[in-house]
N, CA and C of each residue as an Amber inpcrd file, in Angstrom:
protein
   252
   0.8550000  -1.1780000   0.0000000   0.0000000   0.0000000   0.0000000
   0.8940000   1.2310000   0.0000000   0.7470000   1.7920000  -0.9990000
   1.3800000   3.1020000  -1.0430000   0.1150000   4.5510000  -0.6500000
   1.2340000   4.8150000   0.7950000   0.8250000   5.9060000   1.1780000
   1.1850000   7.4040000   1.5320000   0.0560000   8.2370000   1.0270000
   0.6400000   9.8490000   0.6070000   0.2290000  11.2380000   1.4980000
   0.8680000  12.1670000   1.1960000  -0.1360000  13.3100000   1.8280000
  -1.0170000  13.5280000   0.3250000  -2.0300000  14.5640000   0.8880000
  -3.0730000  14.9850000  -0.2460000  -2.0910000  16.2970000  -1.3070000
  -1.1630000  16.6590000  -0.7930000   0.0580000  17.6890000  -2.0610000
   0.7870000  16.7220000  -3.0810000   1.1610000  15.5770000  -2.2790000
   1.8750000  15.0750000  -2.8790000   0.9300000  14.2870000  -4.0510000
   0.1970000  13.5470000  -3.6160000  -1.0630000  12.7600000  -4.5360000
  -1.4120000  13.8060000  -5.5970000  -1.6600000  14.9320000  -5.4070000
  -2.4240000  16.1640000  -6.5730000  -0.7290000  15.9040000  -7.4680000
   0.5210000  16.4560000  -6.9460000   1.5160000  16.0390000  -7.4680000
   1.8490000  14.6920000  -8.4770000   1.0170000  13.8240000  -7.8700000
   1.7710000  12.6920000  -8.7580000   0.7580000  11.7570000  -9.0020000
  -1.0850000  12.1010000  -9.2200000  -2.0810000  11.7110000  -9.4830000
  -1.9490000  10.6210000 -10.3060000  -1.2540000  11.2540000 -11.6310000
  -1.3750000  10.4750000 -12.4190000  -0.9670000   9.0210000 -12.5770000
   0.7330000   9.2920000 -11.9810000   1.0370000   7.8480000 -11.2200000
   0.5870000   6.6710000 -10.1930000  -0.2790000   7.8000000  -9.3710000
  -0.5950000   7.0610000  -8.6520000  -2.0970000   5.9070000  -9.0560000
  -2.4310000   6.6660000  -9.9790000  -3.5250000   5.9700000 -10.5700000
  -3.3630000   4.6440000 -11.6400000  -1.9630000   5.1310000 -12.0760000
  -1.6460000   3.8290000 -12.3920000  -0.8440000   2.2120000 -11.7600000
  -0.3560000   2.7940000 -10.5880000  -0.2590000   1.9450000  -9.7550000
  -1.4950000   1.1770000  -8.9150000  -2.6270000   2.2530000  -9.0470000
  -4.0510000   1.4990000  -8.9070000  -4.2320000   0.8290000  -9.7590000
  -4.0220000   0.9710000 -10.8800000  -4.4950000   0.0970000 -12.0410000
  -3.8190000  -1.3530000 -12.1810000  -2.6090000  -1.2500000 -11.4870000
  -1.6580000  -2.5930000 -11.5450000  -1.7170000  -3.6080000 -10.0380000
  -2.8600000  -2.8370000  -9.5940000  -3.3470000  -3.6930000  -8.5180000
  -3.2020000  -3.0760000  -6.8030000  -2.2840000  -1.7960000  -6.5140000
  -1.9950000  -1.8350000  -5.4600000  -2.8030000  -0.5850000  -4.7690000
  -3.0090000  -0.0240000  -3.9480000  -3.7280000   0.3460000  -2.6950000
  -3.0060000   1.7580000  -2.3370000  -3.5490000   3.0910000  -2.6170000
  -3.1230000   4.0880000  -2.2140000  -4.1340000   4.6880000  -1.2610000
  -2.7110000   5.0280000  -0.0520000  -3.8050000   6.0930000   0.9150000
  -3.4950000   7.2420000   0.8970000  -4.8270000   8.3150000   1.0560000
  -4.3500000   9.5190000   0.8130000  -4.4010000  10.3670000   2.5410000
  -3.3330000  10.9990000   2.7340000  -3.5480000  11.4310000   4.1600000
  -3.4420000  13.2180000   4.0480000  -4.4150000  13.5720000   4.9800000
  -4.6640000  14.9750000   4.7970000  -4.2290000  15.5140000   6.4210000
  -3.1670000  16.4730000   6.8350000  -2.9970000  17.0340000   8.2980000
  -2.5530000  15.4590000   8.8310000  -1.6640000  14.4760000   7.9900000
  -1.2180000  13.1670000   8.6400000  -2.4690000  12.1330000   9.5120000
  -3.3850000  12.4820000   8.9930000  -4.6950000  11.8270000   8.8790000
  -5.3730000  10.9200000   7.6680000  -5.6140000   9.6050000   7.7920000
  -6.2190000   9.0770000   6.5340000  -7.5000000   9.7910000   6.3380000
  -7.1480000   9.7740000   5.0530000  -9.0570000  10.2100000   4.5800000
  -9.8150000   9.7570000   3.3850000  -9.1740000   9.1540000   2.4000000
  -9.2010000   8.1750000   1.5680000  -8.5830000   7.0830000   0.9990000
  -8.8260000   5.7800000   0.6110000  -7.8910000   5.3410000  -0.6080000
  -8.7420000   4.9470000  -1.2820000  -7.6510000   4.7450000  -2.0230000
  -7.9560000   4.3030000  -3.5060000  -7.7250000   3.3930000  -3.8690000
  -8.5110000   1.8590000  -4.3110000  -8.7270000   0.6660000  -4.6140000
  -8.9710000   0.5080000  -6.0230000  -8.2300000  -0.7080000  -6.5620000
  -8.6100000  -1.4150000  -7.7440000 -10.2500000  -1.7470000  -8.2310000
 -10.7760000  -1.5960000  -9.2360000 -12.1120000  -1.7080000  -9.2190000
 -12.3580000  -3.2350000  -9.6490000 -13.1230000  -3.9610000  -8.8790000
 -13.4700000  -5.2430000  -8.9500000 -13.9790000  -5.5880000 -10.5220000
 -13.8310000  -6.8600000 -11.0710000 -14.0840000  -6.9840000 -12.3990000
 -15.2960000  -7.4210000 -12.2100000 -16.2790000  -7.8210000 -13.1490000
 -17.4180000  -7.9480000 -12.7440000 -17.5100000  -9.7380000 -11.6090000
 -16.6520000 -10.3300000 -12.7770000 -16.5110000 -11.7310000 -11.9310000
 -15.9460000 -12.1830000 -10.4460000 -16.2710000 -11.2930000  -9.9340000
 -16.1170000 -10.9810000  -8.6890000 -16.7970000 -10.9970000  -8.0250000
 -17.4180000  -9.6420000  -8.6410000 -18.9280000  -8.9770000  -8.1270000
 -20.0770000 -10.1650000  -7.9420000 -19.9700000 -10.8050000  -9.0990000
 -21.1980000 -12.0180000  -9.1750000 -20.6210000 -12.6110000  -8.3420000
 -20.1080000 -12.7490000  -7.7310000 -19.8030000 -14.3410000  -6.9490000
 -20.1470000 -13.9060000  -5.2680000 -20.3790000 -12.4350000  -5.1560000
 -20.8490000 -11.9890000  -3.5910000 -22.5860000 -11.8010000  -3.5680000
 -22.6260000 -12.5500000  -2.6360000 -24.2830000 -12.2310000  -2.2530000
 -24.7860000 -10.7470000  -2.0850000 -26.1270000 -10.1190000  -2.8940000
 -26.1300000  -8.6330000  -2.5390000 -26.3700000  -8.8350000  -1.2210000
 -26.9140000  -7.6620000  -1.1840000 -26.9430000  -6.6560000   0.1260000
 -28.1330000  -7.0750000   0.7700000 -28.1970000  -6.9000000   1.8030000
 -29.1500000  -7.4510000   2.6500000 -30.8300000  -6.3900000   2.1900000
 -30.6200000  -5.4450000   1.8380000 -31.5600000  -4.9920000   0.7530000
 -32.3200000  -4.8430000   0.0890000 -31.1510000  -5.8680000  -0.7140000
 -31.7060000  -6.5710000  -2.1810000 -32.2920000  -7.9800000  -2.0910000
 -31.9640000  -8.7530000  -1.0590000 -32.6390000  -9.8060000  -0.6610000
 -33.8990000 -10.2340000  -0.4650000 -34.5960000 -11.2620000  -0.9470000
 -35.8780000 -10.8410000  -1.1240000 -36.3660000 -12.0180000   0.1800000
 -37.8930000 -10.8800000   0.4160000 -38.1820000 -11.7430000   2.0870000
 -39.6310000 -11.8650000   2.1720000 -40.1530000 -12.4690000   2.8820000
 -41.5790000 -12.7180000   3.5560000 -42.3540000 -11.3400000   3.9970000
 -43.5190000 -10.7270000   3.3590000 -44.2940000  -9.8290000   3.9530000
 -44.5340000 -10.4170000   5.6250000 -44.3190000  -9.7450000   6.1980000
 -45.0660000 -10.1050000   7.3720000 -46.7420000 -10.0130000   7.5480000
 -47.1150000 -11.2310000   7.9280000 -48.8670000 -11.2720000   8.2410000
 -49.3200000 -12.1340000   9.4370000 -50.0100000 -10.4210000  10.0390000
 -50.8170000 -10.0990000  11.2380000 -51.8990000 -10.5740000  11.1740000
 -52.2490000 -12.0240000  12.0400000 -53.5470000 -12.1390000  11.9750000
 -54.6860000 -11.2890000  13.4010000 -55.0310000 -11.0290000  13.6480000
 -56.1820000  -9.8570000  14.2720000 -56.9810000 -10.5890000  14.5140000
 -57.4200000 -11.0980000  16.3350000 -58.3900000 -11.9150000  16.1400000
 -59.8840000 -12.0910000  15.6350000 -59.9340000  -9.6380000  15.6610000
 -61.3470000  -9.9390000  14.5630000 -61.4760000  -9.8990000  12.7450000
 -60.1480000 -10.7970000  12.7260000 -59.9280000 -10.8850000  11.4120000
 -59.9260000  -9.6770000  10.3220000 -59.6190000  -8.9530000  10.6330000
 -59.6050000  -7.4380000   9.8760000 -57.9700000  -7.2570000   9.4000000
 -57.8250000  -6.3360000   7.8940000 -56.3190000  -6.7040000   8.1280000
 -56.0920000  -5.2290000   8.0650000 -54.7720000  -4.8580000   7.9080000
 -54.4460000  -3.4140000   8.4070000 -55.0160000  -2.7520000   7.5820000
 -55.1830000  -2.8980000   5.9660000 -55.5900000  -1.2190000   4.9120000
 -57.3460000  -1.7440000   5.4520000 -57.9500000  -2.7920000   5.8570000
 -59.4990000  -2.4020000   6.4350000 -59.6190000  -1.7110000   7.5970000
 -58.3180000  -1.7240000   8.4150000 -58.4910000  -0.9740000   9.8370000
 -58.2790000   0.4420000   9.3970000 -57.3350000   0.7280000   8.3070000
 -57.0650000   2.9030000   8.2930000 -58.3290000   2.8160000   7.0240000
 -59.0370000   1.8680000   6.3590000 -60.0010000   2.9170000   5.6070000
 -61.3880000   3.0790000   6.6870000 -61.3820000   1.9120000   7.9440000
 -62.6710000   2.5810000   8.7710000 -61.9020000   4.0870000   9.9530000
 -60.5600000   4.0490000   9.6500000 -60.4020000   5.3950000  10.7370000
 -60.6770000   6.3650000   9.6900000 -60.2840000   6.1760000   8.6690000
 -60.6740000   7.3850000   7.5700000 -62.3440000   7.8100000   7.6140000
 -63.0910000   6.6660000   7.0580000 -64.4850000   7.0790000   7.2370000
 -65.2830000   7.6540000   8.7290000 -63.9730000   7.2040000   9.8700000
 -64.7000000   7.9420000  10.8670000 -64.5530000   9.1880000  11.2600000
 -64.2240000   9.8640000  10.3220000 -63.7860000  11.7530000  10.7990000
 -63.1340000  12.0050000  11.2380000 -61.9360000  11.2990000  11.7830000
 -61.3060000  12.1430000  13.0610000 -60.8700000  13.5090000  12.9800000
């Protein structure tokens, strides 16, 4: 991992982007503080092989049974019809 201040990186961007490109890991440090790096971008065959995001995962509606059998959009259209 090659790591920089943020003068030096504006300095030598261009290099450094190609050393991203050949696989390796730049950090950029601002006041001797990390505050970014910069990573290789995954090829797609990669990408496919990780499960999405918890998200994107697809799941079970949850269902409330009510013992006077009513389900929730019949319970807000009788609060609607009652004026409040």
């Amino acid at each position: 991992m090659q790591t920089l201040s943020l003068s030096e990186f504006r300095a030598h961007a261009s290099e450094m982007l190609d050393l991203v490109e050949k696989g390796e890991t730049v950090r950029i440090l601002r006041h001797g503080k990390p505050v970014a790096e910069l990573v290789p971008v995954r090829g797609a065959a990669e990408r496919a092989q990780e499960p999405p995001p918890a998200w994107k995962q697809p799941f079970e509606p949850l269902r409330v049974v009510r013992p006077d059998g009513k389900t929730g959009a019949q319970l807000i259209i009788e609060e609607r019809e009652g004026g409040w």
